[in-house]
N, C-alpha and C positions, 0 to 999 in steps of 0.2 A: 640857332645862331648861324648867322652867314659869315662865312671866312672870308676875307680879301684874297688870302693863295688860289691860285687858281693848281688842282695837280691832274697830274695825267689820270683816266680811267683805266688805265693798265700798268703792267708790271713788264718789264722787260726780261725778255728768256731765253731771247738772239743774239747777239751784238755785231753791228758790221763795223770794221776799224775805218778809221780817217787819216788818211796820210795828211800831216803837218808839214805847211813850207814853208820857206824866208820870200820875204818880198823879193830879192832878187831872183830864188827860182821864178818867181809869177812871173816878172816883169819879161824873162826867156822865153816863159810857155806862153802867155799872153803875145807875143812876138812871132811866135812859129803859128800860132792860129791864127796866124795875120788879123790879129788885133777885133778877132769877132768869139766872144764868148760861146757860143755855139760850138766850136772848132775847137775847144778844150776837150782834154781827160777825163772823163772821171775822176781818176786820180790823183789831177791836179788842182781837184777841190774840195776845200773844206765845209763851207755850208754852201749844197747847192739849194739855190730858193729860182731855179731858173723857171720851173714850171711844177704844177703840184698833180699832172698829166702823168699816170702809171708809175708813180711814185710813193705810194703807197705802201705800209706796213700792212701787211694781212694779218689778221688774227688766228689765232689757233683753233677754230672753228673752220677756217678758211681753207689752213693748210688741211685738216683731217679730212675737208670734203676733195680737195684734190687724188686723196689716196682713193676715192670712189672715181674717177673720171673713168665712161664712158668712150673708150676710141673707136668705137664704131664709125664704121663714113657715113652709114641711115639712120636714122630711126633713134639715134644714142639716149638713153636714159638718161644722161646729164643734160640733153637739151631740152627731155619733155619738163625737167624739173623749171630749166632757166623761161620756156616758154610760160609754164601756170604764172610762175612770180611777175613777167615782166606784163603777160595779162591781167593781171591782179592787181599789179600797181597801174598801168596804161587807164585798162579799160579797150585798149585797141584787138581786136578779131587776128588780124595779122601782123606777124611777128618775123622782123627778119635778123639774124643774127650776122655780126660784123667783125673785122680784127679790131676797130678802132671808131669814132664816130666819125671822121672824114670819110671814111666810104659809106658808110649812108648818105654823107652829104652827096658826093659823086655820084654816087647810083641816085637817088633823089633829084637831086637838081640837073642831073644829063638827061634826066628824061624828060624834066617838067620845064626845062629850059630852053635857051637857043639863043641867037639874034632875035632882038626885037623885043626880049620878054624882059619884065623889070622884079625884081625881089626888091621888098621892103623890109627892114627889121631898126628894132632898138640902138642894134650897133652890129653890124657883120663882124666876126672875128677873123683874122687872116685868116684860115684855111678855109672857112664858112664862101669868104670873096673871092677866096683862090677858086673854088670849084664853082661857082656862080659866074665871073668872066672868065672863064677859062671854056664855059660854052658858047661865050660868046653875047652872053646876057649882061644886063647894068642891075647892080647895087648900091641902093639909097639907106642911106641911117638916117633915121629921123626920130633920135633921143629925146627926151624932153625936157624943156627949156633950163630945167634948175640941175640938168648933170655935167655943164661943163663951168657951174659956179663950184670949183674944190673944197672951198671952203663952208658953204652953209650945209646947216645939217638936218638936210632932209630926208626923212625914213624910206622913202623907194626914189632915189635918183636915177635907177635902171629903166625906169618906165618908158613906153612910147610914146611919143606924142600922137595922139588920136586925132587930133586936128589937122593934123598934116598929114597924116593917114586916110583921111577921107579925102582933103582935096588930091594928093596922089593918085588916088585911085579913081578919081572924075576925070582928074586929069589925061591920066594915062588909056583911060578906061575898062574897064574887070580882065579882058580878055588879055590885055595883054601882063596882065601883075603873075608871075609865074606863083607866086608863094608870096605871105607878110612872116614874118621870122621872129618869133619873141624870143631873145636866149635870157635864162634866168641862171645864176645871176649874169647881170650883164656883162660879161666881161673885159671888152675894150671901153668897157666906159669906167673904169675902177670897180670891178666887183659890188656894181649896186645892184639890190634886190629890185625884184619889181611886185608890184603889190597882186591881190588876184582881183582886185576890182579892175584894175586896168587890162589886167590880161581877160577880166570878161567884157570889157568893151572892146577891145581888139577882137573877140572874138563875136560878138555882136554885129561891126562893120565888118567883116568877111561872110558871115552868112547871111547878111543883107543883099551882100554885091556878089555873092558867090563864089568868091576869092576863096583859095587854100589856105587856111592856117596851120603851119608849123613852128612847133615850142623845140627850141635846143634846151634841152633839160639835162646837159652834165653834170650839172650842181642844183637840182631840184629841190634835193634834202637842203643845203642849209636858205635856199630861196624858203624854203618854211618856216625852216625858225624863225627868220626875219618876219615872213604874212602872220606868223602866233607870235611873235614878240611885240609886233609893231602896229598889224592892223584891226582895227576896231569891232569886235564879233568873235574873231579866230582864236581865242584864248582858247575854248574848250575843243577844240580839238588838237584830232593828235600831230605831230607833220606828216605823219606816214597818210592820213587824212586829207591834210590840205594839199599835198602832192597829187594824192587820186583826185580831188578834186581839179585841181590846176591842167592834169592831164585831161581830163576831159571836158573842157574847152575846145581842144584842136583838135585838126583833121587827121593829122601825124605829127611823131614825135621822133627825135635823133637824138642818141642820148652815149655819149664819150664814156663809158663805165669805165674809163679808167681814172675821172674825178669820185663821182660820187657813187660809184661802184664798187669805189673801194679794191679795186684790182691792178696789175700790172700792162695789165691789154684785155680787151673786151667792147663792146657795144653791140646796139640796136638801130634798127628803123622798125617803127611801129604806124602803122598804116590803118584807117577804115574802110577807106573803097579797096574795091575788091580787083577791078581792074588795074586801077593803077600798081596795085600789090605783086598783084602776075606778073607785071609788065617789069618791076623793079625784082623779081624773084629770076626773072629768065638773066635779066645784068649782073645780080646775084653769083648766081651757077655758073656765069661765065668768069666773072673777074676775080671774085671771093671763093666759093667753092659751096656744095651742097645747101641745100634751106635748110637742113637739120643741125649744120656746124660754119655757116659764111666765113672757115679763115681762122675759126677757135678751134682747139685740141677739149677733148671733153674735161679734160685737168680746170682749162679757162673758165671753161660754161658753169661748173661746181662750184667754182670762188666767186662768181659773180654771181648767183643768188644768193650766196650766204651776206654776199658784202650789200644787195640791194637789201636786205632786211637791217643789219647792224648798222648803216648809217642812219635810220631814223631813230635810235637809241638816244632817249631824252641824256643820258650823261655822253656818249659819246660827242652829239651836237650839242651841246652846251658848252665842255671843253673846248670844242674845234672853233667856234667863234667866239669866245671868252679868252683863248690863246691868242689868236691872229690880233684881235682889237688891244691886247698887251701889248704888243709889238709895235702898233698905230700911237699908243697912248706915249708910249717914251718915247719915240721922234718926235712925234709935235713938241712935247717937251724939252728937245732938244734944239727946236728952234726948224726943222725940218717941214718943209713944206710938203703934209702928204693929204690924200684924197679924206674930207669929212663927208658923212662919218664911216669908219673901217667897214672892210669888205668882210665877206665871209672866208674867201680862200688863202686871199692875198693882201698886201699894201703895197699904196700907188704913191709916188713921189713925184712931184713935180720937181723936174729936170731943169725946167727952162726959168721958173722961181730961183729954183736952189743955185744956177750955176748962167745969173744974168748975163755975164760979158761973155756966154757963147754964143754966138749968133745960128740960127737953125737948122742954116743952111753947113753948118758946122755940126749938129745933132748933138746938143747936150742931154739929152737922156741914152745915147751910148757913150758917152763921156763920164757920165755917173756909173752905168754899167763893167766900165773899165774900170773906174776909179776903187768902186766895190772889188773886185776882184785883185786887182794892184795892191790894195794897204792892208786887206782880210781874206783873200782868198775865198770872196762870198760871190755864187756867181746868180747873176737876175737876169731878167729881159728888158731891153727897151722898148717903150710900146708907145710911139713917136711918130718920129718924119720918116726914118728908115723903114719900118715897119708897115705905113701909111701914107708917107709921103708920094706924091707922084709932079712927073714933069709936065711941064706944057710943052706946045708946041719949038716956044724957044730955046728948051731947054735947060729951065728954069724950074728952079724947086717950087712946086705949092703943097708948101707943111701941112701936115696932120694939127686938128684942131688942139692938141694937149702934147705936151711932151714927158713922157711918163715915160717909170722907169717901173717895174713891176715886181715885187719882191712876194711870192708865190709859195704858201710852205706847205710842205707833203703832212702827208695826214698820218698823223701816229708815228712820224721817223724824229720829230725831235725835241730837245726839251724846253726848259726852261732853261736855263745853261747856256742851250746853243743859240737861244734868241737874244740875252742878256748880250753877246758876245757881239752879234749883230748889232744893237746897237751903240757898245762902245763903237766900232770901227766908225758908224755914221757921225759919233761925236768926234773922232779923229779930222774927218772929212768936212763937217763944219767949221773946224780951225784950217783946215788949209783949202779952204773953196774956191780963191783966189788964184792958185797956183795950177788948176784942170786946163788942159788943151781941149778944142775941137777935134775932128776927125774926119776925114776923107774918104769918099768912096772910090776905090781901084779899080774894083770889077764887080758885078753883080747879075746873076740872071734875070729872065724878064716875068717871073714869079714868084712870089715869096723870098725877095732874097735876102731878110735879114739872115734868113736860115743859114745860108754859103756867101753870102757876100766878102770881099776882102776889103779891111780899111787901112790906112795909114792916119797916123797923127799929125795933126798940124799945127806948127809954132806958128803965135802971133794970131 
C-alpha cells in the first residue's frame, strides 16, 4: 500500500536552533541590508530557501569520512578516492578538482573563450553569464518553446531547442561557438529537467559541426529521476545509470557538488581532450591550487564521494522531489501562480502574475522576495529583471523574459513543519497582495549585482 505522507528518509541526531523574530525586527534588518536579501544574517532568518547551493545536511557517513581526510598538498588519499568516483560516474579521463563549480566555469570558459566567441545553452545561469561575458564573449539561451508557457505541464521544459541550435551555429559558424551548455536541471528556467533524448541530439549537432559540448550537471541526480519517471525506455534503469549515461554524451562536464554532491563546497571540471585538460590544469595550479586538491582540504574531497553515491539512493531521491512538488502543490492551491510542473530543487513563482500593479521596471519578484521575508522571515531569490535584466543604450530597462521569485530548499535541512509554514505565510500574502510596493535600484555593480546591489522602496 502506498501512503499519501510523504516522511523524511532519516532521523535527526544534530539540531541547529533558529532564531525567531517579530516582523518589526525584519522590517529593521531588511532596512540595514538595504533592502536586498542577500545582505541579511544568517541569523536573521528563519526559513532560508534562498539557494539549496552548500546547504546541505551531510550524513553520518559523510561526517565519518571527514575524520579520514587526507591533508596532504600531493598525491592525498582522499582525492585518489574523489577522482575513481568522479570517473565512474563521468566516464571522463581527466579530472580537475574545484572549491565550487564557478571556477571550473572560469577556468573553462577563460580559456575557451574571448571576444568574438559565442556560448550557446538551454538557459545560462548568472554565474554561468557572469564568467562567459566577463571574457568578453556573448551568451544565447535558446529554451525551448514550451518553458516559458508556466503553466502547461510538460515533462522536460528544460530542453533546448535544437532548431535553433543548428541555425545558431550556421549562423555563427562552428569556429566561432566557444561551447553549447546543457545545465540539467535547467535552472533559470524553473527547475525543468531536460530529457536525454534531447541531450543526445544536442550532442549529435555538436559532433556533426565539431562544436564543444558542455553538461552543467549540479543536479544530475534528480535530472534522473525525472528521464526514469518521465521518459519512455528509462524505467529499468538505475539513475546512478541514466546519469553515466547522460555524462557521456559530452565533451566536459562542470558539476557544483555543492547541489547534488550533497556537500558544503566542493566541485569538478571533467574534460576528454587531453590538451585542453593541461591547458585548464596549468589555470588550475595558478588560481585554485594543486591538481590533486584545486581549493578542497581532503576533509572536502571525503564528503563528496560519499555524497556523489548517496544522492542516487532510490529513497533519498524520491523524498527530495516528493517533498519539493509538496510545496508546489499547496501554492497552486492557494491561488499562487508557480512554475507547472514543480522542479526537482526548487519552486518558481511568478511575481509579475502574483503582484500585477507592479510594473517591471519596478521588479516584482524582489518585491515578492521582500515580502516573504517581511510577514515570515522566509528568505528566496529573485530570478527576474534584476537578476537578468539589462539596459539599452538609453537607458532603459529590457526585462528578463519571466519574473520569478525562487524558493530553493536544502536537502535534508528541513521538514515538513517548516514547509507547512511556508505556505501559511504565502496564504497571508495572497490576502494582502494589493498592498506590495515596487523597488528601486540605488547602486549596483556592473556584474552580478543582485548579489550586492542596494534598493529602496517605492510608493505609488
Amino acid at each position: 500500500m502506498t501512503y499519501k505522507t510523504i516522511i523524511e528518509p532519516f532521523r535527526i541526531k544534530v539540531t541547529e536552533p533558529i532564531k525567531l523574530s517579530s516582523e518589526e525586527d525584519r522590517r529593521q534588518f531588511l532596512k540595514r541590508a538595504s533592502y536586498n536579501p542577500f545582505k541579511l544574517r544568517s541569523d536573521e532568518v528563519i526559513i532560508d530557501l534562498l539557494t539549496d547551493s552548500g546547504t546541505s545536511a551531510m550524513s553520518q557517513n559523510q561526517w565519518a569520512g571527514i575524520m579520514q581526510g587526507d591533508e596532504s598538498y600531493a598525491g592525498a588519499s582522499s582525492w585518489l578516492k574523489l577522482e575513481r568516483e568522479i570517473r565512474d560516474l563521468t566516464g571522463f579521463e581527466y579530472v580537475l578538482p574545484t572549491h565550487q563549480g564557478r571556477a571550473g566555469e572560469r577556468i573553462l570558459y577563460g580559456h575557451i573563450g574571448g571576444p568574438g566567441k559565442v556560448f550557446v545553452s538551454n538557459t545560462h545561469f548568472d554565474t554561468t553569464r557572469a564568467n562567459i561575458e566577463f571574457t568578453g564573449a556573448e551568451a544565447i539561451d535558446i529554451p525551448a518553446p514550451e518553458s516559458w508557457n508556466m503553466e502547461v505541464e510538460a515533462p522536460f521544459k528544460g530542453n533546448m531547442d535544437t532548431n535553433r541550435l543548428r541555425a545558431i551555429i550556421a549562423e555563427r559558424s562552428p569556429e566561432n561557438i566557444g561551447a553549447v551548455i546543457l545545465t540539467i536541471t535547467n535552472n533559470s528556467g524553473g527547475g525543468q529537467p531536460v530529457s536525454l533524448e534531447n541531450a543526445s541530439e544536442v550532442a549529435d549537432i555538436c559532433k556533426e559541426t565539431g562544436v564543444m559540448f558542455v553538461l552543467d550537471a549540479c543536479r544530475v541526480a534528480e535530472n534522473s529521476y525525472f528521464i526514469k519517471s518521465r521518459e519512455e525506455g528509462m524505467q529499468n534503469y538505475s539513475y546512478r545509470e541514466i546519469a553515466q549515461k547522460t555524462f557521456r554524451l559530452a565533451d566536459a562536464a562542470i558539476m557544483s557538488a555543492k547541489k547534488d554532491g550533497l556537500v558544503n563546497m566542493g566541485g569538478f571540471l571533467a574534460l576528454k581532450d587531453k590538451s585542453i585538460a593541461l591547458d585548464c590544469q596549468n589555470l588550475l595550479i595558478i588560481s585554485e591550487g594543486f591538481t590533486t586538491y584545486g581549493g578542497l582540504s581532503g576533509r572536502d574531497m571525503e564528503a563528496m564521494t560519499v555524497g556523489l553515491r548517496e544522492v542516487f539512493e532510490d529513497g533519498y531521491l524520491n523524498y527530495r522531489i516528493k517533498s519539493t512538488q509538496f510545496l508546489g502543490d499547496r501554492l497552486q492551491k492557494l491561488g499562487v501562480p508557480v512554475m507547472r510542473p514543480s522542479g526537482g530543487h526548487a519552486i518558481y513563482v511568478d511575481a509579475k502574475k502574483f503582484y500585477p500593479h507592479i510594473p517591471v521596471e519596478r521588479f516584482p519578484g524582489h518585491s515578492l522576495a521582500c515580502e516573504l521575508y517581511l510577514k515570515g522571515g522566509i528568505r528566496s531569490v529573485e530570478i527576474g529583471s534584476v537578476m537578468f535584466g539589462k539596459y539599452d543604450e538609453e537607458g532603459n530597462l529590457v526585462p528578463a523574459p519571466n519574473e520569478l521569485v525562487r524558493l530553493a530548499i536544502p536537502r535534508r535541512v528541513y521538514t515538513q513543519s517548516h514547509i507547512e509554514y511556508v505556505a501559511e505565510v504565502f496564504e497571508r500574502l495572497v490576502k494582502e497582495r494589493a498592498n506590495a510596493r515596487g523597488y528601486k535600484i540605488v547602486w549596483e555593480p556592473p556584474f552580478l549585482r543582485h548579489f550586492t546591489a542596494k534598493f529602496e522602496p517605492v510608493n505609488g
